[in-house]
GUNUVEX-502478 format. One record per residue (C-alpha): residue in one letter; y, x, z. Coordinates in steps of 0.25 Angstrom, whole numbers, plus 5000, padded with zeros to 4 digits. Last residue first. Layout:
// GUNUVEX-502478
AYXZ;...
This chain:
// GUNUVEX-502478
X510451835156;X511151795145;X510151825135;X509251725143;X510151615142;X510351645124;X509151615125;X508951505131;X510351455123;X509551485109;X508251395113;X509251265114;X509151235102;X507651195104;X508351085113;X508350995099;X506950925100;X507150885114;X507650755114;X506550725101;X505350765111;X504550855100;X505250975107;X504450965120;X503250945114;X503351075105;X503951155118;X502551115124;X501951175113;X502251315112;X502451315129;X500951305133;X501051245145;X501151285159;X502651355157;X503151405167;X503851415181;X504651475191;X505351355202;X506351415210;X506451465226;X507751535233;X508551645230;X508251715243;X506851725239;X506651675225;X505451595230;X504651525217;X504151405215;X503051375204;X503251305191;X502151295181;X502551215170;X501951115161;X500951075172;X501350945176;X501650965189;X502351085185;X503151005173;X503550915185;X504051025197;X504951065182;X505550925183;X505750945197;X506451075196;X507350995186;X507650885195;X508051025204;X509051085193;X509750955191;X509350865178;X510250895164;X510550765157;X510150765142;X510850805131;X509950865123;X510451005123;X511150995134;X509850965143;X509351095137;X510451185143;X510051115158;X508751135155;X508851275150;X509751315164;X508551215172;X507451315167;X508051435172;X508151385186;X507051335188;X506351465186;X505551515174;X504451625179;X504451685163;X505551675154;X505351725138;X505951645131;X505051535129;X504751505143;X506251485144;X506151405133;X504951325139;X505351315153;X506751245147;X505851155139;X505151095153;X506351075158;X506751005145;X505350895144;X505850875160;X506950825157;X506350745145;X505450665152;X503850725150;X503050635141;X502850755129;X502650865139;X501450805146;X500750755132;X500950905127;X500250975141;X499150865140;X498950905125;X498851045127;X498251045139;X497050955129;X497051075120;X496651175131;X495751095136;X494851075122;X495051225121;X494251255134;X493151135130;X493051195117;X492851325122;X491651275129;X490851235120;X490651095112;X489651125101;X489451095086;X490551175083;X491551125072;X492751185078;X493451055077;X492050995082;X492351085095;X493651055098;X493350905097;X492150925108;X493151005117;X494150875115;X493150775120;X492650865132;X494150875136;X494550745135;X493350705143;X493750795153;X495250755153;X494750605154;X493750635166;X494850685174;X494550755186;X495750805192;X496250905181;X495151005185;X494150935183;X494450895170;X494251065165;X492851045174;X492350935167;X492650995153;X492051125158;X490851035165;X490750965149;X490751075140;X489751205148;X488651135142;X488951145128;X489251025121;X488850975107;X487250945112;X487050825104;X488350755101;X489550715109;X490050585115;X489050515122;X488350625129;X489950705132;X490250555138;X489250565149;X489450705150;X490850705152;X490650605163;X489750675170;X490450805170;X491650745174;X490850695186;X490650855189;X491850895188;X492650795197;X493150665193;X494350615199;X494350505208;X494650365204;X495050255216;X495050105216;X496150015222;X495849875225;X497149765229;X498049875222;X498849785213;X499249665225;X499449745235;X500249855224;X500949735218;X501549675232;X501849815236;X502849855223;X502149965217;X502550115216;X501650165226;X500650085217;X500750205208;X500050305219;X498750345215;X499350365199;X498350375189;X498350215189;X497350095183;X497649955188;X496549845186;X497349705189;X496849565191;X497149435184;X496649305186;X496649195175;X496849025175;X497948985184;X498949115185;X499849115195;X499349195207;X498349285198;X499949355191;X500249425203;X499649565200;X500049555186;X501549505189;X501549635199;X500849725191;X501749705179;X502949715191;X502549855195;X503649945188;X503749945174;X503650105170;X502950155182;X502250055184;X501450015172;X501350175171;X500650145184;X499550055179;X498850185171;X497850075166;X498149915168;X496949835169;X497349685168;X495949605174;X495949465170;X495049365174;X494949235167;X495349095165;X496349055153;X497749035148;X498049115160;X498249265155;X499049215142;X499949155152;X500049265161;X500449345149;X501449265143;X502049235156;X502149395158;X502749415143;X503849315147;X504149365161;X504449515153;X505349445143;X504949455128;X505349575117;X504249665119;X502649685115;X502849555111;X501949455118;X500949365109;X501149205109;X500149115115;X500748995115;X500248975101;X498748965105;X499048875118;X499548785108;X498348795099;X497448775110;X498248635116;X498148585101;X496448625101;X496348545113;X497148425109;X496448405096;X495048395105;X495548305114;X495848245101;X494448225096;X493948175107;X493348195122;X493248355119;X492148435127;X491348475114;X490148425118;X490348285111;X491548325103;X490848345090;X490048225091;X490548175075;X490048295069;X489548265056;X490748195052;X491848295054;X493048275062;X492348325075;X491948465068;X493248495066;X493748485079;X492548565084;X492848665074;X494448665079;X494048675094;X493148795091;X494148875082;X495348825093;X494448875104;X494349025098;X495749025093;X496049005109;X495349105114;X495749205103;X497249165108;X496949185123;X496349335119;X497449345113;X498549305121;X497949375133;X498049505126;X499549475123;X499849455137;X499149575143;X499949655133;X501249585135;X501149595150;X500749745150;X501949765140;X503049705147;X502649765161;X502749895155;X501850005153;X500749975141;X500450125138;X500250185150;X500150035155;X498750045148;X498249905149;X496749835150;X496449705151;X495149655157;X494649525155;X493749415164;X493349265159;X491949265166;X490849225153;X489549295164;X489449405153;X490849405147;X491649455161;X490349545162;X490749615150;X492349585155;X492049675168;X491049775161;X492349805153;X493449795165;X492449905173;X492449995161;X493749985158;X494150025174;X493250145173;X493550205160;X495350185166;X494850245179;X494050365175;X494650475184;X495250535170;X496750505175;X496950505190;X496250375198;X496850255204;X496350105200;X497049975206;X496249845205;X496749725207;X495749615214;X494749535204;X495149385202;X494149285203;X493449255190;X492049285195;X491949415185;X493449435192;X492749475204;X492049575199;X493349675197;X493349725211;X491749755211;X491749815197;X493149905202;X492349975211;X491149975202;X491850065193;X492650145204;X491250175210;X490550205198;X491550305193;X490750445191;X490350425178;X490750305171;X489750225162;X490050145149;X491050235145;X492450195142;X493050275131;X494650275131;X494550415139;X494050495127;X492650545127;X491650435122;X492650435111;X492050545104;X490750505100;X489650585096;X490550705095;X490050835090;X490350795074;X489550885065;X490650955054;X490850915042;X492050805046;X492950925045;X492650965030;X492750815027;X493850815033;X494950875026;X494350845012;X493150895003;X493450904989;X493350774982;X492250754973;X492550774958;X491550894954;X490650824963;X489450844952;X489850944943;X490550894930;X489850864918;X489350954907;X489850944893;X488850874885;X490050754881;X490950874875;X492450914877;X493650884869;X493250804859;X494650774849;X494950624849;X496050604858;X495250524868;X494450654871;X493150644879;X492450754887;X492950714899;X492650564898;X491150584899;X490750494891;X489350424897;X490150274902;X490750264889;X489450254883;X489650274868;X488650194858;X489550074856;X490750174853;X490050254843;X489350354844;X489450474830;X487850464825;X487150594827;X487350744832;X487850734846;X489350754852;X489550884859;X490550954848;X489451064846;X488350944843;X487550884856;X486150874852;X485450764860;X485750664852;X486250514859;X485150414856;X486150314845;X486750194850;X486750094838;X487950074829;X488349934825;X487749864814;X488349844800;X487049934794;X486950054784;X485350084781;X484750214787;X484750324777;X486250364781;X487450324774;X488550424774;X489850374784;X489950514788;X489750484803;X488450414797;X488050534788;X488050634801;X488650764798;X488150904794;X489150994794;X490451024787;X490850894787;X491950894800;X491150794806;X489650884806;X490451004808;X490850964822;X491151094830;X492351124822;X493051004825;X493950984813;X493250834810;X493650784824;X492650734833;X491950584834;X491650494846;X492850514854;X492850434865;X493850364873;X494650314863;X494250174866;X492950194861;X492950114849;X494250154844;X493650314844;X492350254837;X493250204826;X494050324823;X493150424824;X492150344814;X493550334803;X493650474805;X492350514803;X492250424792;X493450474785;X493050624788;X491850584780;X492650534767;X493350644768;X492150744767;X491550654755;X492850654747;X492750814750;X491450834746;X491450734734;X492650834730;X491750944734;X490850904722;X489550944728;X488851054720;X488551154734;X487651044739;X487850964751;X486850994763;X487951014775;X488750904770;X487850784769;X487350754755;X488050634747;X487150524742;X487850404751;X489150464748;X489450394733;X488950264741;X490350224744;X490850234760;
């Protein structure tokens, strides 16, 4: 800038005799500072601000020229001396002008904080599109919206804790059983003074506490086993779900392995410290108390552990020979000395699918193994399974038997209580809850678990309707739901003759038949069997099969005298028909018989 500007007036107070060609030299000159200022800060903040606005802003008078402006931005000297040094932050102005920047000195990039812009009202390309005084957004503006269960989980639980109620839970006292407890307590003693206990047979129908009871006894029995340092186990298998001979070996095989295999890392770490410690300096008397004459009986113990450690390879769930898989196992049982008690729940599915030979290599095993004794603990629904058995397994296998009763109402009120204490909160139930649960399982021959099933399903019920009380209502909808689910799980594992008997009953159900005879229901067998392609049973292996679903209570099938014409089977449906067509159709053999609807029709337009 020359000196010719340092006298000139600002804009606003010029007189009317200015030269306007000094006006317009003057004008240029300003626009080329402010344009030349623009493009410096705007490099100097990355172009991320904009620290100046355009001269054609109406708004902004004062850079346009045609209202008072700032003799600094102008480039005019002001009464303060002109120094090299870098700007200095200057107190922000409280007056905001109409474009939203303040009145004063244009900020440079060493006097923005990037951290205070509000990137919204920032424009990289140079034109201001909003202002820095514009409000900011409301508080949780950006929070999410509230999700599925958020809305769900609102609610106040009514369950304490929920698995108090399901059959896996094993309370640490059970009502009504202390004779069958300390029964099997006086049997199983023995093996706490590492002689082998007698085999225990255990008979009882499903919810009479026998599977609670035996885990509670085997617990107390390997707690003990621990306190006095007795080398006694219990293994536990399902053979519902573990039901071959193959399998029960192979688990049992493998559960030894590792627990040998643990046993023997454990000694190698100790045996490999000590070693360690005998070639170092400072412990020349490592050996002394150790039980090792040298250094290489020492060697040759830890080589004899590592091959025992490879020999020990796991069994495949399948692929070797049964005799291989049973060596394995009684190998793995012997490696050291202890008590083993095998209890094997719902024992006569192991039966009936393999026959009794696991029962007889178990039961025979104690007369040639060296270092371990093995006893039996068999679980069974059925009273008479061991008619099935070969006489040598059943005298050896049923040396102590022990009986479960069924509970009656009152005893399930007990127990219901007992776990109702643990399992809910506060006063949640009503007092009419538990002796209608009891009395709805009392009914089905006792069964704890079916009472338990219901209490826990009622108190579901009642938190999906987000009540903070169990009722009564909930209790009758909770066993309508779970003869639902009994009648589905029924259905689905029923043999497929007996899947399309049952279908006939349906369809002619369906279309409008009522006291449906024998008869009748073999023609739409027999027209369904084509369908699929499965060989058609006589007419009286049918009336058996129908004898089965009435057992079952899918149907109800009464005999009826036709006088001279003889007597027949009339029957219906027990169950609701919706959804048991829906289970039988979801069997992939009978997916295709609903073509078969048109020729039952077509039957009964004949007739």
């Amino acid at each position: 800038m020359t000196d010719d500007h340092s006298d000139r007036p600002q804009a606003d107070g010029a007189p009317d005799d200015v030269d306007t060609d000094a006006e317009a030299d003057a004008a240029t000159d300003r626009d080329a500072d402010v344009d030349s200022t623009t493009e410096t800060d705007t490099e100097a903040v990355a172009d991320d601000v904009d620290t100046t606005v355009p001269a054609d802003d109406p708004g902004n008078e004062a850079e346009a020229g045609t209202g008072p402006t700032d003799p600094t931005a102008a480039g005019a000297p002001t009464d303060e001396p002109t120094t090299d040094e870098p700007a200095v932050d200057e107190p922000a102005v409280d007056e905001p002008t109409a474009s939203g920047t303040t009145t004063g000195d244009v900020p440079t990039a060493d006097s923005i904080d990037a951290s205070t812009v509000d990137a919204s009202t920032v424009d990289t390309d140079g034109a201001g599109t909003g202002s820095l005084s514009d409000p900011p957004l409301t508080e949780g503006a950006d929070e999410a919206a509230p999700g599925l269960f958020d809305d769900l989980l609102s609610g106040e639980p009514i369950f304490e804790n929920k698995e108090v109620l399901r059959p896996s839970y094993t309370p640490r006292r059970l009502p009504h059983r202390e004779e069958q407890i300390n029964n099997m307590a006086t049997i199983l003693v023995t093996a706490l003074r590492g002689d082998t206990p007698s085999n225990i047979l255990i008979y009882g129908k499903t919810g009479t506490g026998k599977t609670a009871s035996a885990k509670f006894v085997s617990e107390e029995l390997e707690s003990t086993s621990q306190k006095y340092e007795v080398p006694c186990e219990v293994q536990y298998i399902n053979c519902e779900v573990t039901d071959t001979q193959y399998r029960v070996l192979a688990q049992l095989a493998n559960k030894f392995i590792e627990e040998n295999t643990e046993r023997i890392d454990a000694r190698l770490d100790r045996l490999t410290d000590l070693r360690e410690r005998v070639d170092a300096d400072d412990h020349p008397d490592a050996l002394a108390d150790s039980g090792f004459a040298d250094r290489a009986t020492l060697d040759a113990r830890i080589e004899e552990l590592e091959a025992d450690r490879e020999q020990f390879e796991p069994v495949p769930m399948t692929g070797w020979p049964t005799d291989r898989v049973y060596s394995t196992f009684f190998e793995a049982v012997d490696y050291q000395e202890r008590v083993v008690v095998i209890m094997l729940d719902e024992i006569d599915k192991l039966v009936e699918k393999s026959g009794d030979d696991t029962l007889y290599n178990l039961s025979r095993m104690n007369s040639e193994l060296d270092n371990s004794r093995v006893s039996i603990m068999g679980i069974s629904n059925d009273l008479k399974f061991t008619d099935f058995l070969d006489p040598r397994v059943k005298s050896s296998l049923g040396e102590e038997e022990i009986v479960f009763p069924p509970y009656d109402a009152n005893q399930l009120r007990d127990i219901l209580q007992a776990r109702a204490d643990v399992a809910f909160k506060g006063d949640a139930l009503s007092e009419d809850v538990i002796p209608l649960c009891a009395a709805f399982a009392a009914q089905e021959h006792g069964d704890a678990r079916r009472a338990l099933d219901l209490l826990r399903t009622a108190g579901e019920l009642a938190e999906r309707d987000r009540t903070e009380h169990i009722n009564e209502e909930h209790v009758r909808r909770a066993q309508e739901k779970i003869e639902l689910d009994r009648v589905v799980e029924v259905v689905r594992t029923l043999p497929t003759q007996s899947k399309l008997v049952l279908y006939a009953v349906i369809l002619l159900e369906r279309n409008g038949v009522h006291n449906i005879n024998t008869g009748e229901v073999f023609n739409i067998y027999k027209r369904l069997c084509a369908e699929i392609d499965l060989d058609v049973l006589t007419q009286r292996r049918v009336t058996d099969l129908i004898s089965e679903l009435d057992m079952l209570g899918i149907v109800n099938a009464v005999v009826v005298s036709k006088g001279r014409y003889g007597r027949t089977k009339e029957m219906g449906l027990s169950v609701p028909l919706e959804e048991t067509e829906a289970v039988l159709l979801s069997d992939s053999r009978l997916g295709d018989v609903e073509d078969a609807q048109p020729f039952v029709q077509a039957r009964f337009d004949d007739n």
